[in-house]
C-alpha positions as CSV (number, residue, x, y, z in Angstrom):
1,X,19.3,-228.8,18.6
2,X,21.3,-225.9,19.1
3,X,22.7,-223.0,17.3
4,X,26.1,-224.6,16.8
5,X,24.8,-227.4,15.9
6,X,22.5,-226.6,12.9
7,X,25.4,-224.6,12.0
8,X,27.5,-227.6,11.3
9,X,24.8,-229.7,9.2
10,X,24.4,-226.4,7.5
11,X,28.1,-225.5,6.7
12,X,28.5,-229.3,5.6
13,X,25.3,-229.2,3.1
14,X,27.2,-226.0,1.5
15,X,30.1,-227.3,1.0
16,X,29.2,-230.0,-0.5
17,X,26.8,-227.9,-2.8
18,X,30.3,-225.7,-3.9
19,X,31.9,-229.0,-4.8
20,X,28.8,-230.5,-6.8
21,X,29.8,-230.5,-10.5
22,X,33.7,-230.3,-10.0
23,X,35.8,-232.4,-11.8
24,X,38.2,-235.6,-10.2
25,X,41.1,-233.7,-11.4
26,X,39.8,-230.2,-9.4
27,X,38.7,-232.4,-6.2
28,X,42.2,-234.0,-6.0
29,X,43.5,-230.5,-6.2
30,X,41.5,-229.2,-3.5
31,X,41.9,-231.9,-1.4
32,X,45.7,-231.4,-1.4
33,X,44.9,-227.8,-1.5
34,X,43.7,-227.8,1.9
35,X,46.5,-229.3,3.6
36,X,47.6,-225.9,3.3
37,X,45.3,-224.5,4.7
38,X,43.7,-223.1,1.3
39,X,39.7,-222.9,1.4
40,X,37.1,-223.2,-1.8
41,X,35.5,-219.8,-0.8
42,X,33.3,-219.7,-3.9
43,X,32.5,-221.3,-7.4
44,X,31.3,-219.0,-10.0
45,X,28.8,-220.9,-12.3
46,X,28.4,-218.5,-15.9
47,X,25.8,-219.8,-18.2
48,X,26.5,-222.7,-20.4
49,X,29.7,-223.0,-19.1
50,X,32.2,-224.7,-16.4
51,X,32.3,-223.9,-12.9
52,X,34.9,-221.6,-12.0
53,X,36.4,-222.7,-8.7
54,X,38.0,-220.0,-6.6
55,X,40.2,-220.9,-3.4
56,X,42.0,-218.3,-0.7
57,X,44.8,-218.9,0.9
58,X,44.9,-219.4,4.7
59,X,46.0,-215.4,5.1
60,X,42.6,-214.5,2.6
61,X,44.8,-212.2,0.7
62,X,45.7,-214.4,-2.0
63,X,43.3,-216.4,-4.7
64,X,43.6,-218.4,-7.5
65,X,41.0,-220.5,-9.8
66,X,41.4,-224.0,-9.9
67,X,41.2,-225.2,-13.9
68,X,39.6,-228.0,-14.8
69,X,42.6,-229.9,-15.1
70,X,43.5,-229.3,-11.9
71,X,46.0,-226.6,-12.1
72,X,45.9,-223.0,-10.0
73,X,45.5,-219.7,-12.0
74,X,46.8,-217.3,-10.2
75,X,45.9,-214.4,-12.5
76,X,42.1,-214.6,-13.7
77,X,40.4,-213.0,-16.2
78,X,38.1,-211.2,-13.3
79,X,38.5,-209.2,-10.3
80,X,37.7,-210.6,-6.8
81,X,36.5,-208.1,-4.7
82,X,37.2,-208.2,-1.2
C-alpha cells in the first residue's frame, strides 16, 4: 500500500468520525451543502452539550454552523480563526 492510498482509508475514517453524532436533519443539510461545494471542516464537541458543526465554503473565507435543525448560522457566538 502506498502513500496515496492509506491517505484515502484515512481521510474516509475522519470523515466519518466528524459526522458521528450529527443529527438526520444536519446530515441532510450537509449533504445538500456539498453540492456547493461547502466542506464540514470541523465539529466542535463542548462538554455535556451538542456538536457544533462548522462548514467553509468552497473559497475557505466564509463559515457558518449548521444547527441542529438543519439550518446555517452564519454569525456564531465564537470566532474561527484562520
Amino acid at each position: 500500500m502506498f502513500g496515496r492510498e492509506r491517505r484515502r482509508q484515512t481521510e474516509n475514517r475522519d470523515a466519518a468520525a466528524l459526522r458521528a453524532g450529527l443529527t438526520p436533519q444536519q446530515l441532510s443539510a450537509l449533504e445538500t451543502l456539498e453540492q456547493f461545494q461547502w466542506t464540514l471542516r470541523f465539529v466542535r464537541r463542548p462538554m455535556f452539550m451538542e456538536p457544533i458543526p462548522v462548514v467553509v465554503d468552497r473559497t475557505g473565507k466564509r463559515h457558518a454552523v449548521l444547527r441542529a435543525d438543519g439550518t446555517l448560522d452564519e454569525s456564531p457566538d465564537f470566532k474561527v480563526r484562520d
